[in-house]
C-alpha positions in Angstrom: -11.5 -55.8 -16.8 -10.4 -52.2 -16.1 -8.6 -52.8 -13.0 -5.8 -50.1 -12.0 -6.5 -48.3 -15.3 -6.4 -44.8 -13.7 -6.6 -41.5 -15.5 -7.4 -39.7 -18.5 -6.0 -40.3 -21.7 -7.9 -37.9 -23.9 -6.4 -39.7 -27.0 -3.3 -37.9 -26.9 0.3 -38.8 -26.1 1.9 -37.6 -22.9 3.0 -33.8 -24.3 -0.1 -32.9 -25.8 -2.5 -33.4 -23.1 0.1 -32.3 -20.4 -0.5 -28.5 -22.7 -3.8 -28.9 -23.3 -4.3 -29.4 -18.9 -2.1 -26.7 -18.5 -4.0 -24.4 -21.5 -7.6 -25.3 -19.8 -6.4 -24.5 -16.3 -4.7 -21.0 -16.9 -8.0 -20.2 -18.6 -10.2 -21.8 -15.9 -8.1 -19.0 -13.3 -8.1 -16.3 -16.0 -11.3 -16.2 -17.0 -13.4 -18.3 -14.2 -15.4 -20.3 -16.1 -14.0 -22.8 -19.3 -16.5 -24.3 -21.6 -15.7 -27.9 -22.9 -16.0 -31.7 -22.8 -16.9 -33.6 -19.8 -14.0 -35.8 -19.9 -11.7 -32.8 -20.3 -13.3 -30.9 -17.3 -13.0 -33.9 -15.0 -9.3 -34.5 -16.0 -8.9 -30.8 -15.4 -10.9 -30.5 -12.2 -8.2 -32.0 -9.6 -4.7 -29.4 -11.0 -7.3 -26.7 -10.6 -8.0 -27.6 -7.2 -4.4 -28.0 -6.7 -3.2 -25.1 -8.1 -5.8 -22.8 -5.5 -4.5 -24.9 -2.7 -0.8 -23.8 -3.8 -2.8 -19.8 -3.8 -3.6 -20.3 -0.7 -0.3 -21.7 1.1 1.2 -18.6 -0.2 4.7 -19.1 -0.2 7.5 -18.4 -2.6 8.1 -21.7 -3.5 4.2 -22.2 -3.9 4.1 -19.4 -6.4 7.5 -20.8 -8.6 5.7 -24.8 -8.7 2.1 -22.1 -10.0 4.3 -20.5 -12.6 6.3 -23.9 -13.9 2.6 -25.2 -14.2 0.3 -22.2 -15.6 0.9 -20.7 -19.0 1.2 -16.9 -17.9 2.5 -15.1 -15.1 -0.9 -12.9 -15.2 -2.9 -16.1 -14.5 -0.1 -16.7 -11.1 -0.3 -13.3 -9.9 -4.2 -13.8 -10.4 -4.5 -17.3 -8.7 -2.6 -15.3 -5.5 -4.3 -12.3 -5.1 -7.9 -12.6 -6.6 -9.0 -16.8 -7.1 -7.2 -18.2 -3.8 -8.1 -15.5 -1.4 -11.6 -16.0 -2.3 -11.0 -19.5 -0.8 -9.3 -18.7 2.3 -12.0 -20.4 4.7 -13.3 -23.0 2.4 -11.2 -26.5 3.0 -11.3 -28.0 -0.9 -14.1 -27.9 -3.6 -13.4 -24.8 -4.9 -14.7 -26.1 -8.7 -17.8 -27.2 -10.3 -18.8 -28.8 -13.9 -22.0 -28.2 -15.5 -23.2 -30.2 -18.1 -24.6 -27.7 -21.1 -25.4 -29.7 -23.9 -24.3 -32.1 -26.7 -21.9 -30.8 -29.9 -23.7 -30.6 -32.8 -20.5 -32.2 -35.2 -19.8 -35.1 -32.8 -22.0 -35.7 -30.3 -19.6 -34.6 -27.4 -21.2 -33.8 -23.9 -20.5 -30.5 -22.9 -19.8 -28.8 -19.9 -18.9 -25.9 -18.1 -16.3 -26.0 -15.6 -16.3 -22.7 -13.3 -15.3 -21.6 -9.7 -17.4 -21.1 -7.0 -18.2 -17.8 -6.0 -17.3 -16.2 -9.3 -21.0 -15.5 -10.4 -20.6 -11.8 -9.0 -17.7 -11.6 -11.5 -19.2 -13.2 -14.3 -22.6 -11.0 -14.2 -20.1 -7.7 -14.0 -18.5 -8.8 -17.1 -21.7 -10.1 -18.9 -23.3 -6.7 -17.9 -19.9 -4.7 -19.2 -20.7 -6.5 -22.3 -24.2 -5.8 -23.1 -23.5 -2.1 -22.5 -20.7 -2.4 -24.7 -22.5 -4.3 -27.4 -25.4 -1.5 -26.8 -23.1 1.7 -27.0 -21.4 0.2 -30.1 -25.8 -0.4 -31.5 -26.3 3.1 -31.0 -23.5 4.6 -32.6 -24.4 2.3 -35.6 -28.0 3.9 -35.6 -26.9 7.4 -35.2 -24.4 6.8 -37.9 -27.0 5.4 -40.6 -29.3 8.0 -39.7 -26.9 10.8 -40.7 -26.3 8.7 -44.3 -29.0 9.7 -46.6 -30.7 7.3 -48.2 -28.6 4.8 -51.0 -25.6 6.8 -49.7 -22.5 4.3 -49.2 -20.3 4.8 -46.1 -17.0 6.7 -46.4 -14.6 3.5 -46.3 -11.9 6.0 -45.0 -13.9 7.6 -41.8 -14.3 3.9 -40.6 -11.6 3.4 -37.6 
């Protein structure tokens, strides 16, 4: 029986998966969305909503108990004035996981774990991306259309 056998071990001792919660939840606020292992998204899930609800109390003491916890001060000065104001209104629930798909090595589940609300953010980024990736295409083409043909690049123009 499993009685009063709370929480998530993750097969690590104490240190280890006290950084790798504190790793996946600076990245969750930096970057909005985190892609990894169910179990590690549902261990995660419950700091992430507890670090937003310290966002959006706002106080000094608030942000000191953020920064002891998260990795960066760019990922505490981004939980106060971009993730938690987003969440001013909304009274808890401020995270979701998505199952993707299984890993090919070991057979893990998958999942994404993501904030509400941050699709509008996500799409910009995507879409900075692709025009990125698109740019850097076309100055590829232009560049092997002024080689003649069988002509090596100069390895001293690159960069």
């Amino acid at each position: 029986m499993r009685h009063r056998n709370g929480g998530f071990k993750l097969g690590r001792n104490t240190s280890h998966r006290r950084a790798l919660l504190r790793n996946l939840v600076t990245s969750i606020i930096l970057n909005d969305r985190v892609h990894t292992t169910i179990t590690k998204a549902k261990a995660t899930r419950p700091i992430v909503e507890k670090m937003i609800t310290l966002g959006k109390n706002g106080s000094v003491h608030s942000r000191r108990q953020a920064l002891a916890y998260l990795m960066t001060p760019e990922s505490v000065d981004r939980l106060f004035k971009i993730v938690a104001p987003r969440y001013s209104t909304r009274p808890g629930g401020y995270s979701r996981i998505v199952r993707t798909s299984v890993r090919k090595g070991d057979a893990s589940e998958m999942a994404f774990i993501e904030l509400l609300g941050a699709e509008q953010e996500l799409s910009e980024k995507a879409a900075k991306r692709s025009e990125a990736r698109a740019k850097r295409q076309e100055e590829l083409q232009k560049q092997l259309e002024e080689r003649g043909p069988g002509e090596q690049p100069d390895p001293s123009a690159e960069n």
